[in-house]
N, C-alpha and C positions, 0 to 999 in steps of 0.2 A: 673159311668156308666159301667164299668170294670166289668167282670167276676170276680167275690170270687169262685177261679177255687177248688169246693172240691167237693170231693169220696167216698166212703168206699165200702163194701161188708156186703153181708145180714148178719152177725150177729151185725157188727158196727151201720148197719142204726136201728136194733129193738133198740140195748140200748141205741144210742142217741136218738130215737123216745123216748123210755121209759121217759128220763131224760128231755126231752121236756116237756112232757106231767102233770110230776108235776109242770110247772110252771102255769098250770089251775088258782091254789090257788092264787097267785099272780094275774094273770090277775082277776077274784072276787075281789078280795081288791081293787083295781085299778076300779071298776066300768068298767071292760073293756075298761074303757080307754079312752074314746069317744074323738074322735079328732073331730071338727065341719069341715064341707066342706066351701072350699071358696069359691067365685061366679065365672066363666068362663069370661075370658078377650077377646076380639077381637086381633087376633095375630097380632105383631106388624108387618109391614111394615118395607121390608127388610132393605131398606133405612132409617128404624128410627136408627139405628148405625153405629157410625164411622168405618172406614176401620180399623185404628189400633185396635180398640175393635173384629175385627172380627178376624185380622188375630192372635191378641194371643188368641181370644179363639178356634180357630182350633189347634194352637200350643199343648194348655192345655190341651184338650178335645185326642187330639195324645197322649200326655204322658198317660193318664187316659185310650187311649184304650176302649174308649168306642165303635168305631165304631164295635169292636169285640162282645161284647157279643148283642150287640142290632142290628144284621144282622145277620138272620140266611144263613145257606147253599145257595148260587145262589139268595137269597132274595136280596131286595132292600135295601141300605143303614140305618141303625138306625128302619128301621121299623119293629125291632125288633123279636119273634118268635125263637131266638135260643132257645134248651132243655140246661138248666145248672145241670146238675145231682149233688145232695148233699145227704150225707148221710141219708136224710129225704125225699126224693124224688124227682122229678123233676117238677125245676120250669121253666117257658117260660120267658124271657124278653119281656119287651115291647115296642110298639112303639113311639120311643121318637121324630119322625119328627113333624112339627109342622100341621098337619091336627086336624081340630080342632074336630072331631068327634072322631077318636079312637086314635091320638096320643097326644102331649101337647098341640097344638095350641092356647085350651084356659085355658091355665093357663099361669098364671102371673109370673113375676119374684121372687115374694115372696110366690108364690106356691111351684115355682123350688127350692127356697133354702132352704122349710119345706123339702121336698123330701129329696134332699140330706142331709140335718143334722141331721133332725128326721126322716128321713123313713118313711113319712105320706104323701100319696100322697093327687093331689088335695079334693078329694073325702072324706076326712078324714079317708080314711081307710089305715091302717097299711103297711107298706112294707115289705119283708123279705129281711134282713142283706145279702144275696146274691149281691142285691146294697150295693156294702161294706158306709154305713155310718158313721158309724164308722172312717169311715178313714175319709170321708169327710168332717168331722165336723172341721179339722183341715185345711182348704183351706180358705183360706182369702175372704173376703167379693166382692172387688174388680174381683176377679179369677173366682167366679161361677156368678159374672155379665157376663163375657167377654166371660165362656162357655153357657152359657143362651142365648147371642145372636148369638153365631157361630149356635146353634141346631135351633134356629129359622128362619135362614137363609134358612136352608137346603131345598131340595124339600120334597113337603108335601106327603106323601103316606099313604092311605086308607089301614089298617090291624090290623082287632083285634083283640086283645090279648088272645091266646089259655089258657085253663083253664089247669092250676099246679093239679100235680098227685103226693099229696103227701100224707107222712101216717098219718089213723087217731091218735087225732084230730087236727093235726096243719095245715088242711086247714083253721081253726077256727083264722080269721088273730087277734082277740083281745089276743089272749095268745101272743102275739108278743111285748104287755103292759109288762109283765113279765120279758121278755130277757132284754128288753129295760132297765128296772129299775133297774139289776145285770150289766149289760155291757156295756151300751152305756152312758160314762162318757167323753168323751175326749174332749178335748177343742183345741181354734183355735193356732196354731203351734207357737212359741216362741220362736227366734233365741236365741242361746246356747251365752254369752257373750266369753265365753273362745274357741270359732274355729271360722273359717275364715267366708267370704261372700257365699264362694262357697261352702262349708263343709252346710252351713247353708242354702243355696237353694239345693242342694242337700236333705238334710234330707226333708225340706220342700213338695218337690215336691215324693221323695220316699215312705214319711208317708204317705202322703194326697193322691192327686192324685193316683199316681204311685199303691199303697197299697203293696208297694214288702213283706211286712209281713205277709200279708193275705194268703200267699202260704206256704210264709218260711220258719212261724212258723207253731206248733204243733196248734190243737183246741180242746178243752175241750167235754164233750160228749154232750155239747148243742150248742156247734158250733162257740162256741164264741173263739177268738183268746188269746193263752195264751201267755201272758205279761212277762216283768223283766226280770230274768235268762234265759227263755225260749225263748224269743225272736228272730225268727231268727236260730232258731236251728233244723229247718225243719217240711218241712210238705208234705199237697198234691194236688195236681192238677189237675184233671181230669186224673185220673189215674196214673199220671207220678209223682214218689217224687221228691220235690222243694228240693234239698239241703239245709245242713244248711249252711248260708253264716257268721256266728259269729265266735267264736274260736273254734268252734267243726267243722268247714268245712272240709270236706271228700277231698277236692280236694290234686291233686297227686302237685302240684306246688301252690305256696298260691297268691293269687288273689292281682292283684296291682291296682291302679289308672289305668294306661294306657291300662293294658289287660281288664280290664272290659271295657272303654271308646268301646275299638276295640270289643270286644266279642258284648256290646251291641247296637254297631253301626253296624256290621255288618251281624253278628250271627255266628262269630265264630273266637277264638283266637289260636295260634300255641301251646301254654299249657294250654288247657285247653277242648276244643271240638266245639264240633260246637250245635245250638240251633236247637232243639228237641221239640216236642209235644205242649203244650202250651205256654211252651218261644216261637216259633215262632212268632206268632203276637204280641207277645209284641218286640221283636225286629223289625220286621215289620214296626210298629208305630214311636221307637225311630230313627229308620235309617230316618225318614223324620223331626223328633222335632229340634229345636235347637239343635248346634253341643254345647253350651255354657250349656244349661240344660242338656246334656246326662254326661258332662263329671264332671258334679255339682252330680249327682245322684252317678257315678261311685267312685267322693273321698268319697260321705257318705258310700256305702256298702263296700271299701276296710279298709273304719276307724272299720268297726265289727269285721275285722278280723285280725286286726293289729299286736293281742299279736301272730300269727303264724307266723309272718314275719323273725323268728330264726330258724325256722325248715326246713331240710333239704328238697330237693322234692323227695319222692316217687313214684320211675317210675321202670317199670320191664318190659322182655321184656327174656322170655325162651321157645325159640318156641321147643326145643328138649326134654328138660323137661313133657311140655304141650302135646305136640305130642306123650310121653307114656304113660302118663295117661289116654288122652281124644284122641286116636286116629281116632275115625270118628271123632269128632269137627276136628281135624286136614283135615282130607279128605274135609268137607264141607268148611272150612275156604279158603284153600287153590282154590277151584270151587267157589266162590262165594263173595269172599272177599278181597284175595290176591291182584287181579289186582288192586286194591284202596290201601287199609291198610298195603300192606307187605312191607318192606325195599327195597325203589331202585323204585318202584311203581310209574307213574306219578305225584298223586296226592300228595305223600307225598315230591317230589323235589320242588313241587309248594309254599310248607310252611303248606301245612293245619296240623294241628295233628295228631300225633301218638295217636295209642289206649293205650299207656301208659299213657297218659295225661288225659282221659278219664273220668270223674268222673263217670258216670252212673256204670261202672267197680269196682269202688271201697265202691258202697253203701252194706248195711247190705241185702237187697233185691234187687234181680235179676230181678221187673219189669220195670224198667225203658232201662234195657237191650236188656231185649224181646220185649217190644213195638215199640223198636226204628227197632230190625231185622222185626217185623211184619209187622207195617205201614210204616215205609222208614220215612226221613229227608225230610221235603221239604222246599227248600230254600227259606228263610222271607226274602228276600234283590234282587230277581228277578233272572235271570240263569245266573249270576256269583257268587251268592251265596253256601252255602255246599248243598247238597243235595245226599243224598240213597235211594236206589229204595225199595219199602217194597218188605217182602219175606212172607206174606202171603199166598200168592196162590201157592209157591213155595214148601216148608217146614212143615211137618210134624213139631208136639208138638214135638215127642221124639228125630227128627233134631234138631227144634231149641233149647230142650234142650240141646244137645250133643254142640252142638253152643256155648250157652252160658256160659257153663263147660268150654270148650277149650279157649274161649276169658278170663274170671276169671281166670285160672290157666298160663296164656303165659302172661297177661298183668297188673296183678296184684300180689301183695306179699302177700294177702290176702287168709283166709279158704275159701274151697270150699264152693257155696252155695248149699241147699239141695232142693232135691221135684223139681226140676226145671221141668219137664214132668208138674205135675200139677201145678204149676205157667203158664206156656206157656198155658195149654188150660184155664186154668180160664183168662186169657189176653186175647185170643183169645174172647172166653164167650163177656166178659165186650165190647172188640171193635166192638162185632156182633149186640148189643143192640142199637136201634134209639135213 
């Protein structure tokens, strides 16, 4: 039910359009694929499920985050209407409450679980991997009963489904036969014999549910998530890059059990930063799941990164230095930032992180830098959570590049990054877009 949070810019969307588009020939062999529709059920009656089947499938349905992508802006819950922008255009979610004319109402339990493992909705027509599937196919039998009846519980809401702007021809949903038959292989999750209970609901709930890969990693030019070696070694988000969380993790301090439990319990750890852009509601979510599945998810993603647990942590912090290089980012840091970020600052006696800790500081790309000075932090865990105010309406492109020059050179040991003026307004661009 999760946002598969992906991006790109207009030369990425033509050639994975391009690369789409020969999967035509595929979809022809396949007969297009015909999936037969099933018949509409009368929705079940809230009361036809027990309370424990309700309350874990609220529980699951929170990790999964689905309440995110299937509620748009100031919308009604699940009733769907968010734009999810993919390097192929943008598609709308829909609404999953249970109204039986535009949302699932009538469909059955064994509609809902074609949907999620095939991507075939009731209707027999195709879905787009957006509903990561993929990932779903790996959630137990059991698991998408228990989210099946939490979404049918819900209150019903009349709203339907705005029509996908996407490039030609993959409005055309039978080419989706095609993707299907190269990538949607994976099967249902099968605890590892050689790690623990918890390593093994972890992964469980990470793979499936959770989809942490679907960010993580990189995606091929057909959208599909690349696997093995690649796993995990980053990707993107709705503009913002997902760090890699494997052994190639950027992070200045390498990621433990307990920092992640606290980073993704709260949305922000002392080494490491605080959550940003689309981690937000997925911290959001975990801050209310099981405290027992948050810290099962955290031993699986700190086991990717285990072979870094010898390396020293990379942290810098040369504000004199920075200051003659980049002396307006020093002026503007100093007006705008100081009182939060500088040595001695309240916030930072409180525990929160130094910008040395910072990973966004230390990626090969300065967008997740700039986004964060543009639109501001807002706090996933209520106002005692982290939070910064955005400096859009504040800051000039050639400010916040001067910005983002002086934070790179004071809070990292890393090369200058370049073009930062035209990164800031193409960030600008992309955030001004509905």
């Amino acid at each position: 039910m999760k946002r598969t949070r992906w991006t790109g810019r207009t030369v990425g969307r033509w050639a994975a359009g391009g690369a789409l588009a020969c999967l035509v020939g595929v979809g022809a062999i396949l007969g297009f694929a015909h999936r037969s529709g099933l018949p509409a059920s009368p929705p079940p009656k809230p009361d036809a499920f027990p309370a424990e089947m309700l309350t874990r499938g609220a529980a699951l349905a929170t990790i999964g985050d689905c309440i995110v992508c299937h509620t748009a802006d100031g919308g009604v819950p699940y009733a769907g209407g968010r734009a999810l922008a993919t390097p192929f255009g943008t598609l709308y979610s829909t609404n999953i409450t249970p109204d039986p004319e535009t949302g699932i109402g009538g469909w059955s339990k064994e509609a809902f679980k074609r949907a999620m493992r095939d991507g075939v909705s009731r209707d027999g027509s195709h879905l787009y991997p957006a509903l990561p599937y993929d990932h779903y196919r790996q959630v137990h039998d059991g698991d998408l009963d228990a989210i099946y009846a939490f979404l049918m519980t819900r209150p019903a809401a009349t709203a339907p489904a705005r029509e996908n702007d996407l490039i030609f021809p993959l409005g055309f949903r039978p080419l989706l036969a095609g993707w299907k038959l190269l990538f949607l292989h994976q099967e249902e999750f099968t605890p590892r014999p050689d790690r623990d209970s918890e390593w093994n609901r972890g992964a469980y709930l990470a793979e499936g549910l959770g989809h942490c890969s679907s960010c993580h990693s990189p995606r091929n030019l057909a959208g599909a998530e690349e696997t093995g070696a690649s796993a995990y070694s980053g990707g993107l988000a709705e503009g913002w890059v997902a760090p890699a969380l494997n052994g190639s993790s950027p992070a200045a301090v390498t990621w433990t059990k307990e920092s992640l439990f606290t980073y993704l319990r709260t949305g922000v750890d002392g080494h490491h930063g605080a959550a940003a852009g689309p981690m937000g509601p997925v911290v959001h979510g975990l801050s209310r799941a099981p405290e027992a599945d948050v810290r099962a998810i955290a031993s699986y993603i700190a086991s990717l990164s285990a072979d870094r647990a010898a390396k020293a942590p990379a942290m810098a912090d040369r504000p004199a230095e920075a200051a003659k290089t980049n002396p307006g980012g020093a002026a503007l840091f100093a007006g705008a930032c100081a009182g939060c970020h500088d040595g001695g600052a309240p916030m930072m006696t409180q525990g929160r992180p130094g910008l040395s800790t910072v990973t966004a500081l230390r990626l090969d790309q300065p967008d997740n830098t700039i986004r964060a000075i543009l639109q501001g932090i807002h706090a996933p865990t209520g106002p005692a959570g982290p939070a910064m105010p955005p400096f859009a309406a504040s800051l000039t492109d050639a400010q916040v590049a001067d910005l983002a020059a002086y934070l790179r050179s004071r809070f990292s040991d890393l090369p200058a990054w370049t073009s930062l003026e035209t990164a800031a307004a193409t960030v600008r661009k992309e955030d001004s877009q509905p």
